[in-house]
C-alpha positions as CSV (number, residue, x, y, z in Angstrom):
1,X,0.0,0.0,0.0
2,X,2.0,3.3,-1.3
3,X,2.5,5.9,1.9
4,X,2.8,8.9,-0.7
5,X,-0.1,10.8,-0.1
6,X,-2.1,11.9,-3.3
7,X,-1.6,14.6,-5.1
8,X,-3.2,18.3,-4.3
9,X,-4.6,21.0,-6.4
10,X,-4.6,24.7,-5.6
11,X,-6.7,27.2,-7.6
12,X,-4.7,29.8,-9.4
13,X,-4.7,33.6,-8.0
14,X,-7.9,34.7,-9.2
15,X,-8.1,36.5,-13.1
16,X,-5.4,34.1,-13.5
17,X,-5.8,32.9,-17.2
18,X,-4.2,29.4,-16.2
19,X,-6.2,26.7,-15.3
20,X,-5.7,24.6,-11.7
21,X,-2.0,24.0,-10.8
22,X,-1.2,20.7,-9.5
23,X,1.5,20.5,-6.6
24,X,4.4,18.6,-6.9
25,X,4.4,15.3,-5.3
26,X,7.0,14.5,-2.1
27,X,9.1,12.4,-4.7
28,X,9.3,14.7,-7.5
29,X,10.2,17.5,-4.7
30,X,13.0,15.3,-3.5
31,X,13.9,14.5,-7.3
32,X,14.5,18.3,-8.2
33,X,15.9,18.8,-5.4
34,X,18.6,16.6,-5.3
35,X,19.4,17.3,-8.7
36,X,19.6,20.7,-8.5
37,X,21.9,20.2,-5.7
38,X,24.7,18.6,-7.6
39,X,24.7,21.3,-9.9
40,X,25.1,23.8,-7.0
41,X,27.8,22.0,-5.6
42,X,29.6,21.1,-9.1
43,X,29.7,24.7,-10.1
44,X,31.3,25.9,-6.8
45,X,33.8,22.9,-7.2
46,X,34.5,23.5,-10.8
47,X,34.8,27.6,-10.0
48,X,35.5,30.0,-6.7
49,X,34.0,29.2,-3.2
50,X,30.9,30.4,-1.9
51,X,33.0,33.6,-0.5
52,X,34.5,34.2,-4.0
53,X,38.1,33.1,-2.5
54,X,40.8,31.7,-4.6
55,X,41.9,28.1,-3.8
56,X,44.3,28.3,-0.7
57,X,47.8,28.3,-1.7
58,X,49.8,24.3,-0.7
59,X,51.0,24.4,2.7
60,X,54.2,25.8,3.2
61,X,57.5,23.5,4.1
62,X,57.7,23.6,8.4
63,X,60.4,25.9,9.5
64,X,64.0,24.5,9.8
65,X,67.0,25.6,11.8
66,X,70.5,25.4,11.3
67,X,72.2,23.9,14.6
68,X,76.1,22.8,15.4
69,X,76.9,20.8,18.0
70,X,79.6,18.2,18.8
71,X,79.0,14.7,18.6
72,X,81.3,12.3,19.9
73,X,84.3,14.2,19.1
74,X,83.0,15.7,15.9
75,X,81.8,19.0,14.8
76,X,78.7,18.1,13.1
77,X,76.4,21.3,11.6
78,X,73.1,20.4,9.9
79,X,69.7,22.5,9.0
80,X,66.8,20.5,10.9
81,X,62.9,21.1,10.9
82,X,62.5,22.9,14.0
83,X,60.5,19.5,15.9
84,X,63.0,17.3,15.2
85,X,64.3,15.8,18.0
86,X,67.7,14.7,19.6
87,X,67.3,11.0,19.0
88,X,65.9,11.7,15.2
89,X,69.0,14.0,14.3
90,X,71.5,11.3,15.7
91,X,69.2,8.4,13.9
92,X,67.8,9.8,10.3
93,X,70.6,12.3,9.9
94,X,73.5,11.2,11.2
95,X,73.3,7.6,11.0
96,X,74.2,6.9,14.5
97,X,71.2,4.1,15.0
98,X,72.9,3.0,18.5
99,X,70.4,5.2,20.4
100,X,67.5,3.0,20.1
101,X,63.4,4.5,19.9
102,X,61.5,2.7,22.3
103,X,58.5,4.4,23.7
104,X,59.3,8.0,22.5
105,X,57.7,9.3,24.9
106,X,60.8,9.7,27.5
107,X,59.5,6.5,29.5
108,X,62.0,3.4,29.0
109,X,65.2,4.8,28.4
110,X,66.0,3.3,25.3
111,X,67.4,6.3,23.6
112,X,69.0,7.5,26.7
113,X,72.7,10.0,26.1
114,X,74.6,12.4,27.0
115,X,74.6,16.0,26.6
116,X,77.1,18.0,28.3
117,X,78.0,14.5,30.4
118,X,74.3,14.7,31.7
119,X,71.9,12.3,31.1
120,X,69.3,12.9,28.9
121,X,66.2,10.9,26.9
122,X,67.1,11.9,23.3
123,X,63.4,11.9,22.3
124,X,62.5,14.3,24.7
125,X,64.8,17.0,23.5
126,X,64.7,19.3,20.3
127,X,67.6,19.2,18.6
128,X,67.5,23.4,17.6
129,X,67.8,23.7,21.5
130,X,71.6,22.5,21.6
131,X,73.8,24.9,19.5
132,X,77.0,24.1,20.9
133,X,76.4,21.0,23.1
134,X,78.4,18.3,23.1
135,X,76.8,15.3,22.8
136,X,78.0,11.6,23.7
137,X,76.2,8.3,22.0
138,X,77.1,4.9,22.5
139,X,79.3,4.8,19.4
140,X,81.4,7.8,21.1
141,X,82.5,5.6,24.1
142,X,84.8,3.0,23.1
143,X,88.4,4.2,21.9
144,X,89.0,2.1,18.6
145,X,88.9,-1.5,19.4
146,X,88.9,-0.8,23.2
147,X,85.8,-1.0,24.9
148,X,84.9,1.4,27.8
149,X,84.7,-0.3,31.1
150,X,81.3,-0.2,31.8
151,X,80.8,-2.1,28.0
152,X,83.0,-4.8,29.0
153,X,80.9,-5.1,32.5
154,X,77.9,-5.8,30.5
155,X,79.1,-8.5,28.7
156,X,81.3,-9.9,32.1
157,X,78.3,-9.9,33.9
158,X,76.0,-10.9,30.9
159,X,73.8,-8.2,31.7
160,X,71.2,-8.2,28.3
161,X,69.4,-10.8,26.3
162,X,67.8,-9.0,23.4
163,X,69.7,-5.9,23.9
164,X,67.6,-3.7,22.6
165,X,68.0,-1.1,25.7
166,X,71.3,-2.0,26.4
167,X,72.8,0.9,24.6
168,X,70.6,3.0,26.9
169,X,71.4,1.6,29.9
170,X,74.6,1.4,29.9
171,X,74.6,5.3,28.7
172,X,72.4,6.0,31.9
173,X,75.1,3.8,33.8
174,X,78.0,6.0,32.9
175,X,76.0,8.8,33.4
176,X,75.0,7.2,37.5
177,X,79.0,6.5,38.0
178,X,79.9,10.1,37.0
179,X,77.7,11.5,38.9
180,X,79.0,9.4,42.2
181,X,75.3,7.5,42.9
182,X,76.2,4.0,43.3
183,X,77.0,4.1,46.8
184,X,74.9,0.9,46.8
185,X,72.9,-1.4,44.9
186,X,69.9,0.4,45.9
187,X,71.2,3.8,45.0
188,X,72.1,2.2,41.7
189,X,68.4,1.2,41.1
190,X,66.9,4.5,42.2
191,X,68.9,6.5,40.1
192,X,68.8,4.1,36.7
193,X,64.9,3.6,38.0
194,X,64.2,5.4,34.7
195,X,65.9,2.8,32.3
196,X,63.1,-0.2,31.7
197,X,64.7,-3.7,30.5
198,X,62.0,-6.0,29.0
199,X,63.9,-9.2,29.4
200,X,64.5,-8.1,33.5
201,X,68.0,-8.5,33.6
202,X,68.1,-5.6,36.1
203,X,70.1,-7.6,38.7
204,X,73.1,-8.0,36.3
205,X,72.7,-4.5,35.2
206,X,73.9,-3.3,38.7
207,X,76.2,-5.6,39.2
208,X,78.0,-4.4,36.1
209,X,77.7,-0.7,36.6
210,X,79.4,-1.9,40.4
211,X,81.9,-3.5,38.4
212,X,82.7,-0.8,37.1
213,X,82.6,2.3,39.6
214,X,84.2,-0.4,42.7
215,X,86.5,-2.5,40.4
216,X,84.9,-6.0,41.6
């Protein structure tokens, strides 16, 4: 049974020559107006905007900065969008993949360095912000074929399985020695605390960074 209801007639103005005008049914309103629709629309695409505006120009290239900073040993100068970060620069520009992006969000540790001999999470810090630092990675530490001390601790005291956040750790490690907190192996924990190991090999990460502030 059809829901449309029927069709009306209204009676032309009066001393109107034309005869009675039928309204258009709910369908043929919907019809016409759709169509006439897609022409609207097709001109304004085809043409100017509603406003008359011109097309907006493409969006500009992000703003970059030219930065120099030292990095392990070496003067290194580069021009960097201004959000690039510390670990990005040292990754995608300058091919130093050691520092590894875990969370990057400054959480595990992973990409963990030095900057001025302070610890720092690389992906936490804009790279524009260090004209003139000097930066250590974990490719700066050893001296040719010799390994620094706290390297050869880890692999003494077998202190990584996958080691994916071993080049962080043992960054933060030289970092917790320099700064004279491993008085014990609790002061070692609270003060590496922000270095996460998935494979838990946290016991024989302190016993290597005791290795190598004590000598045992």
């Amino acid at each position: 049974m059809s829901i449309e209801p029927p069709e009306s007639t209204v009676s032309p103005p009066e001393g109107s020559p034309e005869g009675p005008v039928s309204a258009p049914s709910r369908r043929t309103f919907i019809a016409t107006t759709a169509v006439g629709g897609a022409v609207v629309v097709g001109g304004l695409t085809a043409g100017q905007s509603v406003f008359g505006a011109e097309p907006a120009d493409a969006a500009q290239a992000p703003p970059g900065s030219r930065v120099s900073l030292t990095v392990n040993g070496e003067r290194r100068t580069v021009t960097v969008d201004n959000r690039t970060s510390l670990l990005d620069l040292l990754r995608e520009h300058l091919g130093l993949t050691g520092s590894k992006k875990g969370c990057n969000a400054g959480a595990c540790g992973a990409c963990t360095v030095l900057v001025d001999g302070r610890r720092v999470n690389s992906c936490l810090t804009l790279a524009v912000r260090l004209e003139g630092a000097e930066v250590t990675t974990i490719e700066g530490l050893s001296r040719g074929e010799r390994l620094h001390p706290l390297q050869q601790a880890f692999i003494d005291q077998d202190a990584f399985q996958c080691g994916y956040c071993t080049s962080g750790q043992i960054m933060s490690g030289v970092g917790c020695i320099d700064e004279g907190h491993t008085g014990s192996p609790e002061e070692i924990r609270e003060f590496m605390s922000g270095n996460i190991c998935r494979c838990g090999c946290y016991v024989k990460i302190v016993r290597a960074v005791e290795q190598t502030a004590h000598g045992k």
